[in-house]
C-alpha beads as a LAMMPS data file, in Angstrom:
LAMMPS data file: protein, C-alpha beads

384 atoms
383 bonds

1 atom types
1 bond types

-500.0 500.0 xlo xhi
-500.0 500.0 ylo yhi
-500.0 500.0 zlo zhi

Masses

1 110.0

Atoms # bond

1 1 1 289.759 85.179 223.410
2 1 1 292.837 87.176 223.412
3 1 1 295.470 88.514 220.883
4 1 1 299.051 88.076 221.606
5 1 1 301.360 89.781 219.043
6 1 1 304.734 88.482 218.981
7 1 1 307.418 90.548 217.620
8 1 1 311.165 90.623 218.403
9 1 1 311.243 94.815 218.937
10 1 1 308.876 96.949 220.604
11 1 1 308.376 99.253 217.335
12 1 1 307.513 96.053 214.887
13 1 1 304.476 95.420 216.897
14 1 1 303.013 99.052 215.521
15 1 1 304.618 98.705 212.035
16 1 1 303.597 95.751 211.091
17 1 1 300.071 94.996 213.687
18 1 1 298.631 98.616 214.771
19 1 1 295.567 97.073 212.425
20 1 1 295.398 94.219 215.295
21 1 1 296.285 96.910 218.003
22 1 1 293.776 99.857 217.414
23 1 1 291.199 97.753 215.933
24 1 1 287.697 99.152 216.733
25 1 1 286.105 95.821 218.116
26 1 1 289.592 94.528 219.321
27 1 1 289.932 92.169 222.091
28 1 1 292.274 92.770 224.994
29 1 1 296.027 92.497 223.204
30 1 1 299.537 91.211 224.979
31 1 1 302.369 92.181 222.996
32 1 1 305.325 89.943 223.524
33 1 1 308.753 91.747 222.770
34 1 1 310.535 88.737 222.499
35 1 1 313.787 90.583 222.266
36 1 1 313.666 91.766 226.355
37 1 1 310.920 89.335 226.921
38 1 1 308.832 92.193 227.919
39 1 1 304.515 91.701 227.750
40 1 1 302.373 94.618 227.816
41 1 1 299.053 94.983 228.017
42 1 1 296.537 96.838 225.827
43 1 1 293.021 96.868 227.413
44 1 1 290.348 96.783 224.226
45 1 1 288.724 99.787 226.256
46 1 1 291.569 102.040 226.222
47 1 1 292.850 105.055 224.251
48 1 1 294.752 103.729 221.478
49 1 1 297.924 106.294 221.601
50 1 1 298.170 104.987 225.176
51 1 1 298.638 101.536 223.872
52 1 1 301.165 102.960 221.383
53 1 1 303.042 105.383 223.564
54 1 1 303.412 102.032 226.071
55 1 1 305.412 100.350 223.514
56 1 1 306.956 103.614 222.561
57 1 1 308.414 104.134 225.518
58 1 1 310.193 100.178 224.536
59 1 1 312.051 101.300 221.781
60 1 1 315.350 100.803 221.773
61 1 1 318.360 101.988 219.473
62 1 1 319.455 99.439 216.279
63 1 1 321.205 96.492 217.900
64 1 1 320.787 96.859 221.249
65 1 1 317.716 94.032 220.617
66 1 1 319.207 91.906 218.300
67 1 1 318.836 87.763 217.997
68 1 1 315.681 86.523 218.487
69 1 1 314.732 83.937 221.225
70 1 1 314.336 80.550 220.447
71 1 1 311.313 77.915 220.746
72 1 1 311.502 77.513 224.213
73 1 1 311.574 80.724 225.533
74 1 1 309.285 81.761 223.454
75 1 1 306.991 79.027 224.547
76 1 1 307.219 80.466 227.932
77 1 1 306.569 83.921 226.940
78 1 1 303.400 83.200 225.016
79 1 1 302.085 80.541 227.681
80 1 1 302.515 83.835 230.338
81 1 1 300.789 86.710 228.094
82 1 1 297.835 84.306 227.664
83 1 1 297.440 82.771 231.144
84 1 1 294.320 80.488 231.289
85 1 1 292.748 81.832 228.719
86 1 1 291.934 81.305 224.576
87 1 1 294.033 82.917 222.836
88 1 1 295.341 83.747 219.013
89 1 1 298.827 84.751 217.844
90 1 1 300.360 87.368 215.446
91 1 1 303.823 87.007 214.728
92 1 1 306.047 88.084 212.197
93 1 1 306.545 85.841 208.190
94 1 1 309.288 83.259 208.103
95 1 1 309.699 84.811 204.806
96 1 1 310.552 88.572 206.597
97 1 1 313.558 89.558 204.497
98 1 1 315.330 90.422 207.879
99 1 1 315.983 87.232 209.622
100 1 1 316.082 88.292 213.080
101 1 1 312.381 88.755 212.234
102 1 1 312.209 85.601 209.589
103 1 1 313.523 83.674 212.342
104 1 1 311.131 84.757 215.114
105 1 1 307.837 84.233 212.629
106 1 1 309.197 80.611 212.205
107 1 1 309.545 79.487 216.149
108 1 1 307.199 81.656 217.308
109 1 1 304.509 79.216 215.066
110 1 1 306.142 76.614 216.950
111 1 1 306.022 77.938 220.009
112 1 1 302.227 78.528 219.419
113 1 1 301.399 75.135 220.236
114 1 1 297.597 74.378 218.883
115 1 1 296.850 77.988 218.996
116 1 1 296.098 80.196 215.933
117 1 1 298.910 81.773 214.193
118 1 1 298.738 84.637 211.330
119 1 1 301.895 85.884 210.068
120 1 1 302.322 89.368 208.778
121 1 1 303.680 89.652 205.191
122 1 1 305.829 92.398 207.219
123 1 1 309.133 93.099 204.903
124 1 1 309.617 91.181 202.076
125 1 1 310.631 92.947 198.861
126 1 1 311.538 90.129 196.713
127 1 1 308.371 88.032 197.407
128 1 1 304.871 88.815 196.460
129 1 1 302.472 87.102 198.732
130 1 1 298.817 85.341 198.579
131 1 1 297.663 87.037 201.929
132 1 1 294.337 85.652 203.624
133 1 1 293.492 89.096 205.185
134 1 1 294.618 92.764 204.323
135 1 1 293.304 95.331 206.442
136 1 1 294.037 99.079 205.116
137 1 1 294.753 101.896 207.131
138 1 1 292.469 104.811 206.732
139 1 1 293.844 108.286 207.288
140 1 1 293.769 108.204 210.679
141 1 1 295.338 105.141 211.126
142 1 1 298.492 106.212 208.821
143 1 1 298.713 109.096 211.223
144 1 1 298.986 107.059 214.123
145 1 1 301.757 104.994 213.055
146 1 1 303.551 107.696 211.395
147 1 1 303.636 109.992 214.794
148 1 1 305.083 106.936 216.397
149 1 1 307.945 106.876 213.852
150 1 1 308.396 110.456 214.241
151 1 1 308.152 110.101 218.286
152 1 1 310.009 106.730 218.956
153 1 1 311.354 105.775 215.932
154 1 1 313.737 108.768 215.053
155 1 1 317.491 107.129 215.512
156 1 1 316.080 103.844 213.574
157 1 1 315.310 106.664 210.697
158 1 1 318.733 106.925 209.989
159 1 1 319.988 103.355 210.680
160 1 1 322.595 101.692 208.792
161 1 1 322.064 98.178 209.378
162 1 1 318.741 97.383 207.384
163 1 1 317.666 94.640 210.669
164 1 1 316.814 97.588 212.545
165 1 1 316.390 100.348 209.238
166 1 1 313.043 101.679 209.586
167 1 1 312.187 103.414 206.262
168 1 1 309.100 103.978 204.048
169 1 1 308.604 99.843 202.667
170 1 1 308.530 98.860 206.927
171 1 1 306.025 101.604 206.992
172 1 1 303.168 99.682 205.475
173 1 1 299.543 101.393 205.094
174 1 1 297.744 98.644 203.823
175 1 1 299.302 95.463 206.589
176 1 1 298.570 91.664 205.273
177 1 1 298.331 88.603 207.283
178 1 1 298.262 85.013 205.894
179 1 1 298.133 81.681 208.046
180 1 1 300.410 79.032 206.542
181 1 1 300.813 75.771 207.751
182 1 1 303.842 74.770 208.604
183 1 1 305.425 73.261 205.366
184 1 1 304.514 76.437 204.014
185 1 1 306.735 78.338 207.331
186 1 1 309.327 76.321 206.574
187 1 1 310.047 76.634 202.657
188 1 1 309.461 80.469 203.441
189 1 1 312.058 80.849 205.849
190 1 1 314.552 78.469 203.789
191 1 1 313.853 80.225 200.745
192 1 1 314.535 83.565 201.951
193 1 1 317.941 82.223 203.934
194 1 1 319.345 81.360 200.390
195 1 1 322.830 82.693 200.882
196 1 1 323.205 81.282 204.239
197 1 1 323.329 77.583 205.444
198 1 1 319.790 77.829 206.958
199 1 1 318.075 77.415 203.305
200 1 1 318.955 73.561 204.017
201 1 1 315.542 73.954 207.025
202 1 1 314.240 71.699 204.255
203 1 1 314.394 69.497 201.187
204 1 1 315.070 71.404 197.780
205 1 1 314.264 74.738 199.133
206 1 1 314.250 76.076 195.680
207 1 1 311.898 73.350 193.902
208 1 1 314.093 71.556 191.905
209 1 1 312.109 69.035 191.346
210 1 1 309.055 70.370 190.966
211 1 1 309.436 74.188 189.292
212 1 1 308.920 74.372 185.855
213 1 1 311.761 77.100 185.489
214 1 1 314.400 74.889 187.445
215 1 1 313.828 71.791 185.474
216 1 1 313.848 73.840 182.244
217 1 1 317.354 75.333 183.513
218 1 1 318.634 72.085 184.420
219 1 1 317.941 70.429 181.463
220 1 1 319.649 73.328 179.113
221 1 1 322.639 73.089 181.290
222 1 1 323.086 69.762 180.899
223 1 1 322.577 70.044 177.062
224 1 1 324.940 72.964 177.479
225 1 1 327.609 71.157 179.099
226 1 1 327.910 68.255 177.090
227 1 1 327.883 70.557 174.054
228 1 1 331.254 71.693 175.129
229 1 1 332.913 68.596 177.057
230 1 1 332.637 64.847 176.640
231 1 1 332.424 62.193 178.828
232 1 1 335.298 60.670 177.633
233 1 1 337.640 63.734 178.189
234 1 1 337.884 63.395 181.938
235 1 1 335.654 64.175 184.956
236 1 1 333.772 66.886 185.424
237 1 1 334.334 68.921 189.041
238 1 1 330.948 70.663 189.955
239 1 1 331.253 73.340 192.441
240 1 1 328.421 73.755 195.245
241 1 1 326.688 70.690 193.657
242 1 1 323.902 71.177 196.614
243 1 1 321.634 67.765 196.926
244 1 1 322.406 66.680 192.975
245 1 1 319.801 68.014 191.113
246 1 1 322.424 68.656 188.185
247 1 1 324.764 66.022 189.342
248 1 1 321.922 63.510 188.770
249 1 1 321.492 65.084 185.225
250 1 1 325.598 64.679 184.289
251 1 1 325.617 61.261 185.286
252 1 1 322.566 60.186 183.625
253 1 1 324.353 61.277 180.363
254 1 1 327.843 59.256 180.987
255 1 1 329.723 61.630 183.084
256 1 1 332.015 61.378 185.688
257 1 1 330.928 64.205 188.188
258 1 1 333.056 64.537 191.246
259 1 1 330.723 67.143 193.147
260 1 1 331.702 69.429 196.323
261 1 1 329.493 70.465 198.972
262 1 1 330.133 72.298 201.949
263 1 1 326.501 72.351 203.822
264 1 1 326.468 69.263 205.365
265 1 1 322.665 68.840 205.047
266 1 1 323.091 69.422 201.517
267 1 1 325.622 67.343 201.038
268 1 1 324.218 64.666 203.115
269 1 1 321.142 64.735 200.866
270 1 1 323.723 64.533 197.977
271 1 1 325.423 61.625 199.040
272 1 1 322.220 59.723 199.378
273 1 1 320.601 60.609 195.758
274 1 1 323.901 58.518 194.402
275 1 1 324.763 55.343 196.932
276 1 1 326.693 54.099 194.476
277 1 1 329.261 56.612 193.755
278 1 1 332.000 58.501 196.260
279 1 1 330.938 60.519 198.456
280 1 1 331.134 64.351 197.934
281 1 1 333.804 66.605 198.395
282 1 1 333.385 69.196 201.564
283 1 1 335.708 71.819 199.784
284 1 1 334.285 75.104 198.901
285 1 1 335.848 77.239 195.635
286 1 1 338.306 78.809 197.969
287 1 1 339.600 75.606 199.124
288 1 1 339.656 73.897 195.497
289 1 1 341.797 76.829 194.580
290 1 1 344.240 76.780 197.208
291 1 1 344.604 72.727 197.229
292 1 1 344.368 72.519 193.465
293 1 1 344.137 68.602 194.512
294 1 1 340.857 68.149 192.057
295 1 1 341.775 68.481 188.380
296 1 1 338.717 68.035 185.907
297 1 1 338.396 68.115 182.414
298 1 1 335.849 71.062 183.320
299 1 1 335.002 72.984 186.704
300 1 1 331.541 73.666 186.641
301 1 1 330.250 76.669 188.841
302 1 1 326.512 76.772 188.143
303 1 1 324.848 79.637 189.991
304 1 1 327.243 79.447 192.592
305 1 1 329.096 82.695 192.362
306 1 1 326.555 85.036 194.673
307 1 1 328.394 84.136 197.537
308 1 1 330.786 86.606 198.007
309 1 1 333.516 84.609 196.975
310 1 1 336.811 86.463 194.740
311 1 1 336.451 85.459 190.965
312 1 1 340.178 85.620 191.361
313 1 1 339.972 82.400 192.556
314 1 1 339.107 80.767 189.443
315 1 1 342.685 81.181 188.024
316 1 1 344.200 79.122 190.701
317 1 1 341.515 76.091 189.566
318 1 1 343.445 72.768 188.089
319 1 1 341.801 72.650 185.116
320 1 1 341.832 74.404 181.487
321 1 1 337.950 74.765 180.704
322 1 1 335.504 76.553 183.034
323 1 1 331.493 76.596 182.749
324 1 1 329.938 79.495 184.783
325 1 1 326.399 80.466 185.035
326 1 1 324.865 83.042 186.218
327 1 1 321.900 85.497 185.965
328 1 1 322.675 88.180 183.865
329 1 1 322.472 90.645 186.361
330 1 1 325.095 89.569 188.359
331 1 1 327.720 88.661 184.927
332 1 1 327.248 92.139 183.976
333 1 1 327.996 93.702 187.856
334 1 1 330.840 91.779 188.927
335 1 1 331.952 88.728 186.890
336 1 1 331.617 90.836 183.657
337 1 1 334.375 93.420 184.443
338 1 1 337.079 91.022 186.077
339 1 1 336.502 88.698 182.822
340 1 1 337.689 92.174 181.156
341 1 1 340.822 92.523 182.769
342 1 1 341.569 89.017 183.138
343 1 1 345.026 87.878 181.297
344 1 1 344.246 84.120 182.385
345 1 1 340.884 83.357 180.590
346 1 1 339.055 83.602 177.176
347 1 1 335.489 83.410 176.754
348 1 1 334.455 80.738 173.796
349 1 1 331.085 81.034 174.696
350 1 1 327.993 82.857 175.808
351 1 1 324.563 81.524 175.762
352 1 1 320.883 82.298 177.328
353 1 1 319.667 79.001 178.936
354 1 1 316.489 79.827 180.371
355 1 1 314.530 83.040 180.243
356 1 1 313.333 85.259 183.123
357 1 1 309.708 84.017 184.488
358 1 1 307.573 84.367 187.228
359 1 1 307.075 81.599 189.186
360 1 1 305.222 80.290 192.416
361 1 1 306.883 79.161 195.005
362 1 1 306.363 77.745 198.782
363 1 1 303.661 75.830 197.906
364 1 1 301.771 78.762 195.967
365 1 1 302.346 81.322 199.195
366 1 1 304.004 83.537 197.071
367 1 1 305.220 84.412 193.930
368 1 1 308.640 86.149 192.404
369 1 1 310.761 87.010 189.655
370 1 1 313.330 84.043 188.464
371 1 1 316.272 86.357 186.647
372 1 1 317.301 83.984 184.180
373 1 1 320.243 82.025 183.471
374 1 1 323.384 82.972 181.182
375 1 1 325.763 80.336 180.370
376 1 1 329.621 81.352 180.170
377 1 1 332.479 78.736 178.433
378 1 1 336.197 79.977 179.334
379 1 1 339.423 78.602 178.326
380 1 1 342.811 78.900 179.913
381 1 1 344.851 81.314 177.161
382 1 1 347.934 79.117 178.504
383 1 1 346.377 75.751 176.692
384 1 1 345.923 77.757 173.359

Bonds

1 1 1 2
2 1 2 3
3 1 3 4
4 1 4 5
5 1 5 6
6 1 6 7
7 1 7 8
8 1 8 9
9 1 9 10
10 1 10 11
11 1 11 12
12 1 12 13
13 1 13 14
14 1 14 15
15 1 15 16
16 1 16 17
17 1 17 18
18 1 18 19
19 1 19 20
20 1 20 21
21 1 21 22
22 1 22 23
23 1 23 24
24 1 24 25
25 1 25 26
26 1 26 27
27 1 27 28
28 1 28 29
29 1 29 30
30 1 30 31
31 1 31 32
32 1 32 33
33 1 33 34
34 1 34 35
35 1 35 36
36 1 36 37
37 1 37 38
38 1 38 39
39 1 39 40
40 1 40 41
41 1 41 42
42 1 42 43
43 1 43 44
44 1 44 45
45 1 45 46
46 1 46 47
47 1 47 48
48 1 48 49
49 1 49 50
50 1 50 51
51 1 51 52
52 1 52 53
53 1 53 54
54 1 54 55
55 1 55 56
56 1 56 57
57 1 57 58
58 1 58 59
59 1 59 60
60 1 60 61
61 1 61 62
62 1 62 63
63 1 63 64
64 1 64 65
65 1 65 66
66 1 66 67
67 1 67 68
68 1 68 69
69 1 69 70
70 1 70 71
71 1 71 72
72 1 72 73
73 1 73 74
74 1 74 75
75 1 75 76
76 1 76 77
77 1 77 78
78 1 78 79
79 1 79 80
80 1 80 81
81 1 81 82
82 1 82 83
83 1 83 84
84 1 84 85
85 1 85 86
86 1 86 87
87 1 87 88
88 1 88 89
89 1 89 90
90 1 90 91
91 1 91 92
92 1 92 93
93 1 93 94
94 1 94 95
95 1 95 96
96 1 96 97
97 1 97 98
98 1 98 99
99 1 99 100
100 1 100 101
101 1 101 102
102 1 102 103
103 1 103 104
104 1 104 105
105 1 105 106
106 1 106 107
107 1 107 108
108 1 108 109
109 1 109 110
110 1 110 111
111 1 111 112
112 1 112 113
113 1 113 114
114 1 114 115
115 1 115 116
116 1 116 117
117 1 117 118
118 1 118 119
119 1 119 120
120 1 120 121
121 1 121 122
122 1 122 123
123 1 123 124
124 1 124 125
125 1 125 126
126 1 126 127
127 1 127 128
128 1 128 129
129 1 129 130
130 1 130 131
131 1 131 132
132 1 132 133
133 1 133 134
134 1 134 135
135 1 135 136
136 1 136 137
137 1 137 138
138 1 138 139
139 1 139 140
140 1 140 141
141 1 141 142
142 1 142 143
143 1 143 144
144 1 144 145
145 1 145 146
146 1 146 147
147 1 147 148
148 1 148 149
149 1 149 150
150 1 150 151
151 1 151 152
152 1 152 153
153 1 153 154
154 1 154 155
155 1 155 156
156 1 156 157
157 1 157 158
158 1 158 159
159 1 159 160
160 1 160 161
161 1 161 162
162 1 162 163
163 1 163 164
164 1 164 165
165 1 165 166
166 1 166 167
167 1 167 168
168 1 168 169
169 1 169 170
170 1 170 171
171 1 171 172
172 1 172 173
173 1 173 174
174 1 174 175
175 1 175 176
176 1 176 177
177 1 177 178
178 1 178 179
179 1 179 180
180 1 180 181
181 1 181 182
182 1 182 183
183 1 183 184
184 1 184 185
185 1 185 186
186 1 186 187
187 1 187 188
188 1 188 189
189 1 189 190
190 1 190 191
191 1 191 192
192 1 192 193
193 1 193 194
194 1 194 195
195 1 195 196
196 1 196 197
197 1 197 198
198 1 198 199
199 1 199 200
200 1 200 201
201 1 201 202
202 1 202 203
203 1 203 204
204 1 204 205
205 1 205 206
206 1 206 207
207 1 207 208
208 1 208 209
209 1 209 210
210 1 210 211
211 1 211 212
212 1 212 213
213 1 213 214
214 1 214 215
215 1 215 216
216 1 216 217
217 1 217 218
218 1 218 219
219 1 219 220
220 1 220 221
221 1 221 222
222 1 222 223
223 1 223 224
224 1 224 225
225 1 225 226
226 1 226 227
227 1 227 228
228 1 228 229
229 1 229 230
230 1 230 231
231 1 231 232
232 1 232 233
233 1 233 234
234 1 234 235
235 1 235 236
236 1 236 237
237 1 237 238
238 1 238 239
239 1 239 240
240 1 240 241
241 1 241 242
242 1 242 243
243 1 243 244
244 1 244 245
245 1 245 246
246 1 246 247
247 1 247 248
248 1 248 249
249 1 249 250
250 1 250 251
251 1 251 252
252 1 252 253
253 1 253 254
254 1 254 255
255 1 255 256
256 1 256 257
257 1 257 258
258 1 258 259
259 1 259 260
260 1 260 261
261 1 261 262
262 1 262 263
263 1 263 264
264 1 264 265
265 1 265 266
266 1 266 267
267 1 267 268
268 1 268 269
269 1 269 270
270 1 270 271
271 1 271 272
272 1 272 273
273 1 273 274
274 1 274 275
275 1 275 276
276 1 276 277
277 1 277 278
278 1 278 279
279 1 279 280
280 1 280 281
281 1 281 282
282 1 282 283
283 1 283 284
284 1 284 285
285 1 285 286
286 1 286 287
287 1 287 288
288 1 288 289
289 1 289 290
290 1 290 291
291 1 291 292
292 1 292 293
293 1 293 294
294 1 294 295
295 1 295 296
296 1 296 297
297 1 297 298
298 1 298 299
299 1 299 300
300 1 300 301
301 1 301 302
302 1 302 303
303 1 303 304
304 1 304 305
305 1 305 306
306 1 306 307
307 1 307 308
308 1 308 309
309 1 309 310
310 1 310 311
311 1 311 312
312 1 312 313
313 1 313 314
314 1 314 315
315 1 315 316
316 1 316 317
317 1 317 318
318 1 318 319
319 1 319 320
320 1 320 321
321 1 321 322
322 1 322 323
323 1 323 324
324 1 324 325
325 1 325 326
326 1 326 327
327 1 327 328
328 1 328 329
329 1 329 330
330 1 330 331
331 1 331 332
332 1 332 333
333 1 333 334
334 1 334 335
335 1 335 336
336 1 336 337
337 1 337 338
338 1 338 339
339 1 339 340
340 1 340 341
341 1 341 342
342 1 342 343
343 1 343 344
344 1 344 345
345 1 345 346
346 1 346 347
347 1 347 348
348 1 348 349
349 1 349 350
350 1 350 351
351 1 351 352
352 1 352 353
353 1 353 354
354 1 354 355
355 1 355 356
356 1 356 357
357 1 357 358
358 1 358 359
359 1 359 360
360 1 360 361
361 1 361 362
362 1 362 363
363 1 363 364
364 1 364 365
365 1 365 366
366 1 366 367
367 1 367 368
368 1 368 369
369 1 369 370
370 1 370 371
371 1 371 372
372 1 372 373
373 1 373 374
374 1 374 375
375 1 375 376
376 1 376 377
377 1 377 378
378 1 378 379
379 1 379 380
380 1 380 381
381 1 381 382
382 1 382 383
383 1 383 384
């Protein structure tokens, strides 16, 4: 039996595995640096500050190693550092907050074939973790990996880009493994790639359908919305509808939802929860905005607006009445202060709809903070 660490930079392997690495009763160890598809080899016999320095010495500057390989080539890689022999695999989480790393964790399981994978928890500061195996560093150990830094790591120190950022959270003195399966990999790595179209990997990648906290905030969003619009007054537009889960909820209750959705996965899933109605729109809020070719008796934007996108845009919207929900965290940095200043809108309404909680997720892997939900009502001042 062998140990083949796969990591996509030469310093990750000692951050994150220099438990597996130095390990007195350690077999022999190939570390794969998927990023130059470089193996090295760490004889269990050795010193370990040889093995370190050898990967040391592979340390390159932020970005010079940047997207990870995919399944293939890392197929290859892995089949090479193990040869004919048994061996088990270390990669990174799915659920690393960095997703060159996420990423990696996710294809390198695949890549694995039948072998034995164990993810490190690795960097992951909005996710608490059920590990299967923590393994602390005594004093000696924290030494090691902190000369390393201090040798090889010194430009990465100071690094802007937090991919390649190597501060005190990457600098871990107690490192935890876990070995999910791989629905667990994949609601990790979709969970954690919630602002980018990759959180569609799966099915309701935030547990819709099953999460006592969603359903609760579904279910006083509905109540809220119908509180303040009736079916009767027109349809409703809902912004970033995803696969329905609130769509489902409108229509159950007489409305006419026209929903938009630009991930086609999501969409795709959206379409098929309602065969009977149109399909969705494709437009995102920038588009509704500049087309103004959807009017609705409401616009609903229901913990949409983390996206980046200008609440400027909400002016240009064809409609007099908008519902917007957010955490309250994010009303009170950004939406909060344009709402201030803004000459266009009125705010008729403010409400809590669900509570903060904590809340497991990914199939119990882990665990983390849900922020709440604040409901906003706004009128148009112009249909005063």
């Amino acid at each position: 039996m062998i140990d083949i660490v796969v990591v996509l930079r030469a310093e990750d392997a000692v951050l994150d595995f220099s438990t597996v690495l130095t390990a007195p009763d350690r077999p022999e160890v190939r570390v794969v640096v998927a990023g130059t598809g470089d193996v090295v080899s760490l004889s269990p016999d050795g010193d370990p500050l040889d093995a370190l320095a050898a990967l040391g010495q592979r340390v390159r500057p932020g970005g010079v190693v940047g997207a990870p390989p995919g399944p293939d080539t890392l197929r290859g890689l892995i089949d090479r550092a193990a040869g004919e022999r048994e061996a088990r695999v270390w990669t990174h989480s799915p659920g690393d907050n960095r997703r060159s790393r996420g990423r990696l964790g996710r294809d390198a399981a695949v890549a694995a074939g039948g072998r034995t994978v164990r993810h490190a928890v690795g960097y992951s500061p909005f996710l608490q973790y059920v590990s299967d195996e923590d393994r602390a560093l005594d004093a000696a150990g924290v030494a090691r990996k902190t000369a390393f830094v201090n040798r090889w790591c010194g430009g990465l120190l100071a690094e802007a880009d937090p991919e390649y950022l190597v501060d005190t959270p990457r600098i871990p003195a107690v490192e935890r493994f876990f070995a999910g399966d791989a629905a667990e990999r994949e609601r990790l790595f979709a969970l954690l790639a919630s602002l980018g179209d990759e959180a569609a990997a799966v099915a309701d990648p935030w547990e819709f359908a099953t999460s006592p906290y969603e359903q609760e905030r579904l279910d006083a969003t509905t109540a809220w919305t119908a509180r303040w619009v009736r079916p009767d007054d027109g349809p409703l537009v809902e912004v970033g509808a995803c696969e329905g889960a609130l769509t489902g909820r409108l229509e159950q209750k007489g409305f006419r939802v026209l929903p938009t959705e630009p991930n086609d996965a999501f969409r795709a899933r959206l379409d098929a929860s309602r065969p009977e109605s149109a399909p969705a729109g494709t437009e995102d809020l920038a588009a509704l905005a500049g087309g103004r070719h959807l009017p609705g008796a409401a616009y609903l934007l229901v913990e949409i607006l983390y996206y980046g996108q200008e609440p400027a845009l909400l002016d240009a919207l064809p409609t007099d009445t908008l519902l917007v929900a957010l955490e309250p965290g994010a009303l009170a940095a950004r939406f909060d202060p344009w709402l201030d200043g803004n000459a266009t809108w009125r705010q008729v309404d403010r409400v809590e709809l669900v509570a903060p909680a904590v809340e497991a997720v990914c199939l119990g892997r882990a665990y983390l903070s849900k922020r709440g939900s604040t409901g906003l009502v706004l009128r148009r001042r112009t249909a005063d």
